[in-house]
Each structure stands twice: as C-alpha cells, then as structure tokens.
N, C-alpha and C positions, 0 to 999 in steps of 0.2 A: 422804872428804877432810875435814879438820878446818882449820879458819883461825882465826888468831887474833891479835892486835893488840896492842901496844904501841905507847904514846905517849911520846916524851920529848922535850921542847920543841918544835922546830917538824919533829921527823921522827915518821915514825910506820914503826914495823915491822911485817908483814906476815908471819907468819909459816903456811905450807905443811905439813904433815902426812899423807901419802896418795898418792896418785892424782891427777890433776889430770888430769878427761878430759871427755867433751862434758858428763857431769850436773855435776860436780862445777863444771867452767868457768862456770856459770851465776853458780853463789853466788860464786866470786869475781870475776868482772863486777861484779855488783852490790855487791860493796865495793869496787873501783874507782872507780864510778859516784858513790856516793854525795858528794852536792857538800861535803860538809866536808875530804874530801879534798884540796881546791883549797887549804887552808889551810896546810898545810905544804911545805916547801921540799925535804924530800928524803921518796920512797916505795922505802923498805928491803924488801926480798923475800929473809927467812930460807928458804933452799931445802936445811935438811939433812935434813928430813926428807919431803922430796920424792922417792920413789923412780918416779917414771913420768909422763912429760908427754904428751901427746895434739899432736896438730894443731889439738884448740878450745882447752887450752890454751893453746898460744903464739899464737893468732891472739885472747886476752880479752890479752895483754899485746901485742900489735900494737897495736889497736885502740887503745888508750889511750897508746901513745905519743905522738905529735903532739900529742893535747890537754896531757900533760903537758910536752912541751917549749915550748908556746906559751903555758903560764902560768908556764915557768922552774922547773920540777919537778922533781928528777932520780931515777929510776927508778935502783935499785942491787940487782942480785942479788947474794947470797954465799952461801958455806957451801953451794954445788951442787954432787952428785954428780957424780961423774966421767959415766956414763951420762945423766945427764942434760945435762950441760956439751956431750957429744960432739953431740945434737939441736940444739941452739944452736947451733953450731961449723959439724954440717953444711950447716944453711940460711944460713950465714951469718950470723945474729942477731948473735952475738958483737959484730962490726960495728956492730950498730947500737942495744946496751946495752950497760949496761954492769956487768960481770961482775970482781967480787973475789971474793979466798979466803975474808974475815973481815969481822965486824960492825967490829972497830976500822977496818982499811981503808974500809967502807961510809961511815962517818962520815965520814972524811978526804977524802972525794972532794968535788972542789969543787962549786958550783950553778953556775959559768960554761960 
C-alpha cells in the first residue's frame, strides 16, 4: 500500500494505492491520527487506485469518523471502484460517508 498527500488550502487528499488490509491499515491510522490533520476542513480519500479493502481497513476509517465530525471535518471518498464501492454498500457505510464519483464533486461537497 502506498499513500500519499496532497494539500490545497484547507483540504488535504489522501490518496490510496494497493491493498488496504490489517498491515497496511496501520500506516494509514496513523496519517489519520496525526493531529495536523485537525487543520483542514475537508479529508479527500482518492480511492482509484484502491483495488481491495479489508475489514481493518474500514474499521481505521470508522474509527475516525466521530472525531472528524465533531471538529466539522468532512471525510469524502471518490474515484472508488466498483468492487470496492459494493463493501461499502454492503455494510451499509454508504450511509454513513460519504461517497462521490469525482475530485470536482469531492470539492463541492458542503462542510455543513
């Protein structure tokens, strides 16, 4: 798994490469984690080149839900695979992120 960051004013994109499984989920915890993070207003999660999510994946983006909605945060996936999209879908996540097609949409999404 390879992650990798971009910053443009107050979002920051996260960008996914690999695998995303219980070794991998660690290292992105801990970019999650890290408190600069708290600084921006929207956390963008480029998911195209995300071909496999684990169970510790999506429980390192559970776990940081709450704290990002209680400092007004907003968590924005895009550009996820179909297969990937469908693990979302089936747990219901869908529901409770929130999931565009595009970086232009990701933007456009409100912080309310």
């Amino acid at each position: 798994m390879k992650i990798t960051q971009e910053i443009k004013d107050k979002t920051i994109t996260i960008s996914l490469n690999g695998e995303l499984d219980a070794s991998s989920s660690v290292l992105l915890d801990e970019e999650l984690s890290k408190p600069e993070i708290m600084l921006f207003n929207k956390v963008l999660v480029d998911c195209e080149h995300l071909n496999y999510i684990s169970s510790a994946g999506l429980g390192v983006f559970i776990s940081h839900l709450q704290r990002f909605e209680d400092a007004q945060i907003k968590l924005i996936f895009f550009n996820m695979q179909e297969k990937v999209k469908n693990v979302f879908e089936i747990l219901g996540l869908d529901l409770l992120m929130t999931i565009v097609s595009t970086y232009d949409e990701a933007m456009t999404v409100s912080n309310e």
